[in-house]
C-alpha positions as CSV (number, residue, x, y, z in Angstrom):
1,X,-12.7,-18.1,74.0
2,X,-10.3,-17.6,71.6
3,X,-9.0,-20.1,69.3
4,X,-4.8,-19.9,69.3
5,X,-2.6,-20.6,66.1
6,X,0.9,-20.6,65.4
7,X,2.7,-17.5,64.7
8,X,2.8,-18.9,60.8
9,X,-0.9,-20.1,60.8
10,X,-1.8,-16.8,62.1
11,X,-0.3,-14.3,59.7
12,X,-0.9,-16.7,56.6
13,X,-5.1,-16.6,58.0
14,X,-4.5,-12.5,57.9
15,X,-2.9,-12.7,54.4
16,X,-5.5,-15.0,53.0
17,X,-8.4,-13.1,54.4
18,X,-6.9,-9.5,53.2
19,X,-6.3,-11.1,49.6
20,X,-9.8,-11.9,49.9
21,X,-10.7,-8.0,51.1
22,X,-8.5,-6.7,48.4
23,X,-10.4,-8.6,45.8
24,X,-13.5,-7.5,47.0
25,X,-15.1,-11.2,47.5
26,X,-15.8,-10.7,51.7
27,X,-15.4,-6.4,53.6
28,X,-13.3,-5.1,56.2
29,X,-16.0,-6.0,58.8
30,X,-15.8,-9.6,57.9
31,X,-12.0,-9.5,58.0
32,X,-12.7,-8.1,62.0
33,X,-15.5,-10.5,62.5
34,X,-13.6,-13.7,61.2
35,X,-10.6,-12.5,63.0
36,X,-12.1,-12.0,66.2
37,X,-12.4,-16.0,66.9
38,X,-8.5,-16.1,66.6
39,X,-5.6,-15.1,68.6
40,X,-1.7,-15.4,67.5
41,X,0.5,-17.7,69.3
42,X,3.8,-16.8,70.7
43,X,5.9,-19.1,69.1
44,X,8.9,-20.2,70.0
45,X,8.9,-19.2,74.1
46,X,12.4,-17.8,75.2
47,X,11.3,-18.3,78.8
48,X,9.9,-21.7,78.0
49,X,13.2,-23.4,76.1
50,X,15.2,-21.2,79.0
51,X,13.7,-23.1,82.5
52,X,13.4,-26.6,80.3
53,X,17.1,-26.6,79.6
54,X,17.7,-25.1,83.0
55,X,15.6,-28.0,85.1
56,X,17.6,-31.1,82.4
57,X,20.8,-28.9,83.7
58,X,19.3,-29.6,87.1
59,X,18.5,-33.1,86.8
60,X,21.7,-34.0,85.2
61,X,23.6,-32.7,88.2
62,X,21.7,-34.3,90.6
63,X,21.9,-37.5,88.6
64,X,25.2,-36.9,88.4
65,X,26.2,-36.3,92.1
66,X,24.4,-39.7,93.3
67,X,26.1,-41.4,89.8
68,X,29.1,-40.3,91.9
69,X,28.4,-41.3,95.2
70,X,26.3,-44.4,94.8
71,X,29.1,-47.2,95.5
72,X,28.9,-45.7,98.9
73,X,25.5,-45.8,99.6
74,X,23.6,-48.2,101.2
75,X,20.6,-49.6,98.8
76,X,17.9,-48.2,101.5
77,X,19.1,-44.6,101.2
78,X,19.6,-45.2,97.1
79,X,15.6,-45.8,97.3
80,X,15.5,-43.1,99.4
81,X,17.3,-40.6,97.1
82,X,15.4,-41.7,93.7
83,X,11.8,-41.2,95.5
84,X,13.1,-38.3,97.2
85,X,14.3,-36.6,93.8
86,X,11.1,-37.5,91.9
87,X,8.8,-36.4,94.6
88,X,10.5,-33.0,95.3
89,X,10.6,-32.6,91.4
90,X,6.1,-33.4,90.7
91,X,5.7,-31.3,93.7
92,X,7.3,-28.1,92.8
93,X,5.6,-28.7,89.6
94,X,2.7,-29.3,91.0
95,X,3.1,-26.4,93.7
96,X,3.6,-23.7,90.5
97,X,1.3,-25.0,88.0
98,X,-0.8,-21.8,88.8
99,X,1.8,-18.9,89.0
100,X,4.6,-20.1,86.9
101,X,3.4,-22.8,84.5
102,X,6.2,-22.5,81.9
103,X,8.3,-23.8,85.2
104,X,5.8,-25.7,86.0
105,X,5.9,-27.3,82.9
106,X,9.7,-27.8,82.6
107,X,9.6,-29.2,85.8
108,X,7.6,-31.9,85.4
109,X,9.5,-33.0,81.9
110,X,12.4,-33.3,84.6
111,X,10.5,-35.6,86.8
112,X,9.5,-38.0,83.7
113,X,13.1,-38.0,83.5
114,X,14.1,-38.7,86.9
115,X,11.1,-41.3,86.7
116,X,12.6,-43.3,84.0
117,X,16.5,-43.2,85.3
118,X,14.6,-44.6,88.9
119,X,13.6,-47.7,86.9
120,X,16.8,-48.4,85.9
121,X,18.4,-47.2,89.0
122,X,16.0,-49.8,91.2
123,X,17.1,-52.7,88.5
124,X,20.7,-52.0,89.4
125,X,19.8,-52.0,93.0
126,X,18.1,-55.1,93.1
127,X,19.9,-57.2,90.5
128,X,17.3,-57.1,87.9
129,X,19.6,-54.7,85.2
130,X,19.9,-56.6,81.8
131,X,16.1,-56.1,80.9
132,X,16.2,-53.0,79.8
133,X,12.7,-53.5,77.8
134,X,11.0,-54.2,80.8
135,X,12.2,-50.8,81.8
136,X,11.6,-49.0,78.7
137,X,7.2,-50.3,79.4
138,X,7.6,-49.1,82.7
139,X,8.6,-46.2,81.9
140,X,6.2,-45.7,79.1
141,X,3.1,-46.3,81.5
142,X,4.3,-43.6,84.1
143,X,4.7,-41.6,81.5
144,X,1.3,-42.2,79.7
145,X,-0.5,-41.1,83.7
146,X,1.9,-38.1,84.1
147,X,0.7,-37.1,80.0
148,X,-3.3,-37.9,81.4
149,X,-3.0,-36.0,85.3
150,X,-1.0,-32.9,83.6
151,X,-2.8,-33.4,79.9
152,X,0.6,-32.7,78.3
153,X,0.6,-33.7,74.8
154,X,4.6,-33.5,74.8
155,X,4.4,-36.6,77.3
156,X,1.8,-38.6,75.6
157,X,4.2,-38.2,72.2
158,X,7.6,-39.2,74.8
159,X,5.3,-42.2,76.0
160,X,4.9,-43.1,72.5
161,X,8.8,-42.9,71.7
162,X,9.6,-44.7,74.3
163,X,6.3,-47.4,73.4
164,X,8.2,-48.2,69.8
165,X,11.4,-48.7,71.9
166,X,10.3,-51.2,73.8
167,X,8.3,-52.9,70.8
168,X,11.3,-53.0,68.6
169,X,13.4,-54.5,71.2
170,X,11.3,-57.3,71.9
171,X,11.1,-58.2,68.2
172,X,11.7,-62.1,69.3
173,X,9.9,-62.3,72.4
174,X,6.0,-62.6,73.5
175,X,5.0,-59.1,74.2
176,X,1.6,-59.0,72.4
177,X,-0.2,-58.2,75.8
178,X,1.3,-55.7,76.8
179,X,1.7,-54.1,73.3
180,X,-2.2,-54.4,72.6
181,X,-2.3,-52.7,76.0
182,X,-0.4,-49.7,75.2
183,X,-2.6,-49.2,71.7
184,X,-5.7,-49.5,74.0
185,X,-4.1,-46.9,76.3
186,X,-3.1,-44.7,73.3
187,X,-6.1,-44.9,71.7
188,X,-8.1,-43.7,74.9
189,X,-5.4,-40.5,75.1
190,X,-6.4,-40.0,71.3
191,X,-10.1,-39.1,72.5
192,X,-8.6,-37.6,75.7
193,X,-6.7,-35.2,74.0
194,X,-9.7,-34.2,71.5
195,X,-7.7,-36.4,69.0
196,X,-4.7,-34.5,68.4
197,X,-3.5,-34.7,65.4
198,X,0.6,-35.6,65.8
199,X,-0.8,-37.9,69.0
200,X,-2.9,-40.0,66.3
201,X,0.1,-39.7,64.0
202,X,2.0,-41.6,66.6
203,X,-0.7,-43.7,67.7
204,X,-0.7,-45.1,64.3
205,X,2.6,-45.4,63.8
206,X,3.0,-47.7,66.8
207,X,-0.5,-49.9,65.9
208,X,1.6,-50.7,62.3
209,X,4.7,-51.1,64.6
210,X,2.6,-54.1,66.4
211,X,1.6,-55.3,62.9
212,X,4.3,-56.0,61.6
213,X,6.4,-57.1,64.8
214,X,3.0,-59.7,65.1
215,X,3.5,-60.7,61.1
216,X,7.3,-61.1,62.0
217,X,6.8,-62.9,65.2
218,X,4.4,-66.0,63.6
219,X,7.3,-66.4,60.8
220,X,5.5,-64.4,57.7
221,X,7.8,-64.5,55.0
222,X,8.9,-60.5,54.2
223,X,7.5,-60.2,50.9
224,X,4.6,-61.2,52.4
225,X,4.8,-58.4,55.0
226,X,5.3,-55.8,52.3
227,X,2.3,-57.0,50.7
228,X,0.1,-56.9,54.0
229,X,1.4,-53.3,54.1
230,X,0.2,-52.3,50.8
231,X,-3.5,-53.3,51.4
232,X,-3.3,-52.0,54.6
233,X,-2.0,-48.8,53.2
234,X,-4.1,-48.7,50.5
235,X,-7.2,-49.6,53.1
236,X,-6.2,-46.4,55.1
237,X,-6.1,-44.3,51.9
238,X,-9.4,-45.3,50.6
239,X,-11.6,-46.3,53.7
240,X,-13.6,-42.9,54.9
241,X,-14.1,-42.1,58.7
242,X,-13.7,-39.6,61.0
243,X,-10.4,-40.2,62.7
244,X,-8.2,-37.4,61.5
245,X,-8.7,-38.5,57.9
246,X,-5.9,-36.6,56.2
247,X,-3.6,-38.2,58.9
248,X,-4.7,-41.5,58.3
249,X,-4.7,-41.1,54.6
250,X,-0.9,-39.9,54.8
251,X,0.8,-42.8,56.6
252,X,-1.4,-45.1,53.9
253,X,0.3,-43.1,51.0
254,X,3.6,-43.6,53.0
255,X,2.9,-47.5,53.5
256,X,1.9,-47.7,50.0
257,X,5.1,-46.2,48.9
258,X,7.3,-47.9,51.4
259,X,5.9,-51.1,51.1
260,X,5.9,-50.9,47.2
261,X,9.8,-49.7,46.8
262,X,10.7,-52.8,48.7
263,X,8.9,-55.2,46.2
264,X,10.6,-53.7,43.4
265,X,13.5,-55.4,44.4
266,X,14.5,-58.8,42.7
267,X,15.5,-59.8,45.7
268,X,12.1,-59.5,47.6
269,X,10.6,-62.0,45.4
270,X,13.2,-64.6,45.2
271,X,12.8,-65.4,48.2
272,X,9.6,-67.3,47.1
273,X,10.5,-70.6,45.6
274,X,7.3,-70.3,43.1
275,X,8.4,-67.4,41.0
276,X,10.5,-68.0,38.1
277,X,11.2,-64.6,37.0
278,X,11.7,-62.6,39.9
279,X,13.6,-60.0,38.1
280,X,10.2,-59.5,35.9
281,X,7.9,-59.6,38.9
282,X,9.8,-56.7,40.7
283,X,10.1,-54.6,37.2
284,X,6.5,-55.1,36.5
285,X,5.6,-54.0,40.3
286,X,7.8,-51.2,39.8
287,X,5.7,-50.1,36.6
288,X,2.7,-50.1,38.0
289,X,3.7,-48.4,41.5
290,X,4.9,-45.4,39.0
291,X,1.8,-45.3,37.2
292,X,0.0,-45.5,40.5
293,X,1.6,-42.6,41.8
294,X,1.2,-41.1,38.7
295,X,-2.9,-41.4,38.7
296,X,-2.4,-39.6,42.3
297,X,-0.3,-36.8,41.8
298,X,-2.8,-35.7,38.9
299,X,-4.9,-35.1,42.1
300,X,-2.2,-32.6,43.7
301,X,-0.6,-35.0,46.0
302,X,2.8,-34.3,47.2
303,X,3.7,-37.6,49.0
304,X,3.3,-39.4,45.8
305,X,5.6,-37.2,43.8
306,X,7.8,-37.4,46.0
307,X,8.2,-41.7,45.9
308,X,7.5,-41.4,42.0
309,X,11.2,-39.3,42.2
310,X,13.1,-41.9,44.6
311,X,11.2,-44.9,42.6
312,X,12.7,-42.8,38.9
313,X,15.9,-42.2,41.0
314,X,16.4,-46.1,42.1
315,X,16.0,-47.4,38.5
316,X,18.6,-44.4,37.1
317,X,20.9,-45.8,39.9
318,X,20.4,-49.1,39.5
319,X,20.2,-48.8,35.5
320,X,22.9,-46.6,34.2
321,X,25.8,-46.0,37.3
322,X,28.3,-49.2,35.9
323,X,27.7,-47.9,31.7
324,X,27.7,-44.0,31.8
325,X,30.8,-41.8,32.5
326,X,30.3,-41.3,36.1
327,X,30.2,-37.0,34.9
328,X,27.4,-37.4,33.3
329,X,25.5,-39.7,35.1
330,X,25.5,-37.3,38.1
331,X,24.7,-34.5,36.0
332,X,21.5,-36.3,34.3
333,X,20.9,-37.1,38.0
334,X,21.1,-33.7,39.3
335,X,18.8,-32.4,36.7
336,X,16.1,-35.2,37.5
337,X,16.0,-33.7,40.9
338,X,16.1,-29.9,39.7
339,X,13.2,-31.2,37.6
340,X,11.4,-32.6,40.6
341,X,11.8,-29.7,42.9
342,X,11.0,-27.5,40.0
343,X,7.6,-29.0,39.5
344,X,7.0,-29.5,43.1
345,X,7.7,-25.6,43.5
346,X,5.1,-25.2,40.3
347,X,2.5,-27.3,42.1
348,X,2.6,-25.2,45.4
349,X,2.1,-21.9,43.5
350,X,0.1,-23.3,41.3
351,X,-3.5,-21.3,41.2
352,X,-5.8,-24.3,41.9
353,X,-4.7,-24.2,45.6
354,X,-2.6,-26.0,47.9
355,X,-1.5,-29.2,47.1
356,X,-2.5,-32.3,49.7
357,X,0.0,-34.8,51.4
């Protein structure tokens, strides 16, 4: 069986490989041999984006119609209606899986919809509406067995959407159960869906969501935070395993930087009644998160050029906006960022290879 790629992924393999012909390192039989294991993608399917918009047209009608009518129903038939609509919706889905699965498909990104404005429709019905996270975690576990019985990774990534939702409005209350549930749940649809790289991207993202809603919930002073996030970071950057490592690696250089921009803020570190100097502390973090990023962008790392720039950027800002002529100082700003984009440009075309994230 052939292995597909995207439309980009498959002409850039075709290039590569007939740069390689051309230069004599591998033949023309090579080229068909390698090429043989691959097929191109069709991108972008016009069908596809044509029935998905069609069956949210569909759903938003019908939504709208009961939205219209539901004073005048009785709260029997509005159960009625809501199971009615989701059933007919997985059905059809179900029903054309086979023949039509780009219908198939739309349909059944119709019924997580209809699924998720049920909730909220049978909270109204029965007095419960106010909760809305309660709704947003129902929601999210329907979604999470729809993503597993139809293994669509589009609904696993909307389960994980709507997962931060309902973490991040529950900031002061005791969902740590239910949370640790949902990374359990995620975790499994990581090995489900022969770990995926965006789905462990967003499996990730929510685990350091719970983190640092747990450090917030047991009163950890923020600086503190920031600094649990830099060895954390800096853990998932250096630790090796076999969990998408590159993934893993990028969200710790993004931690790291994150993390690391915050501290070089006097402000982060007043907040500590033992420091004297804060203003020292944040200029001497500051240094050393430059010359970190520094040591890693000798290595052909993008991500850390990047924060090096808005780290450069903050201290221009924060240096020189209230004594230069306000002309020049965007000028002398504009040209640090040609000069970034310039080098970035001269890393990517540089002849050692691609740079890493």
């Amino acid at each position: 069986m052939k292995k597909r790629l995207s439309r980009f992924n498959y002409r850039f393999l075709v290039r590569e490989l007939n740069s390689q012909k051309e230069k004599g390192i591998i033949s023309k039989q090579q080229v068909d041999d390698i090429m043989t294991y691959y097929e191109e993608g069709l991108g972008l399917n016009f069908i596809k984006v044509l029935v998905t918009i069609g069956s949210i047209l569909l759903g938003l009608g019908v939504l709208s119609f009961i939205a219209s009518n539901w004073d005048y129903m009785s709260k029997l038939l509005k159960v009625i209606t809501i199971i009615i609509a989701l059933g007919v919706s997985m059905f059809s889905s179900y029903k054309l899986e086979k023949k039509y699965p780009k219908t198939s498909e739309s349909l059944l990104y119709l019924s997580a919809l209809i699924y998720g404005a049920g909730i909220f429709l049978m909270e109204q019905i029965f007095n419960y509406a106010g909760d809305y996270s309660r709704a947003f975690l129902l929601w999210t576990i329907g979604i999470i067995v729809i993503s597993i019985l139809f293994k669509n990774i589009i609904l696993i990534l909307f389960a994980h959407i709507l997962a931060l939702i309902y973490l991040n409005s529950n900031f002061n209350d005791n969902v740590i159960i239910s949370s640790l549930l949902l990374i359990t749940a995620f975790y499994a649809g990581n090995k489900y869906f022969s770990f995926n790289k965006i789905i462990t991207f967003f499996t990730t993202v929510f685990s350091l969501n719970f983190i640092l809603y747990l450090l917030d919930f047991v009163d950890v002073e923020p600086t503190y935070i920031a600094l649990i996030f830099i060895v954390i970071g800096l853990g998932m950057y250096y630790i090796k395993h076999d969990l998408n490592l590159d993934v893993v690696k990028l969200i710790g250089i993004l931690l790291i930087g994150i993390s690391g921009f915050i501290l070089t803020f006097e402000g982060t570190w007043s907040q500590l009644p033992y420091i004297d100097r804060p203003d020292v502390v944040a200029v001497t973090v500051g240094i050393s998160l430059i010359v970190y990023l520094l040591s890693l962008v000798r290595r052909r790392q993008i991500t850390p050029l990047i924060f090096t720039c808005i780290l450069i950027l903050r201290y221009y800002f924060d240096t020189l906006y209230d004594f230069m002529p306000k002309s020049l100082f965007f000028i002398i700003g504009g040209l640090i960022l040609l000069g970034f984009g310039y080098y970035i440009e001269r890393f990517r075309k540089h002849p050692g290879g691609e740079i890493d994230a």
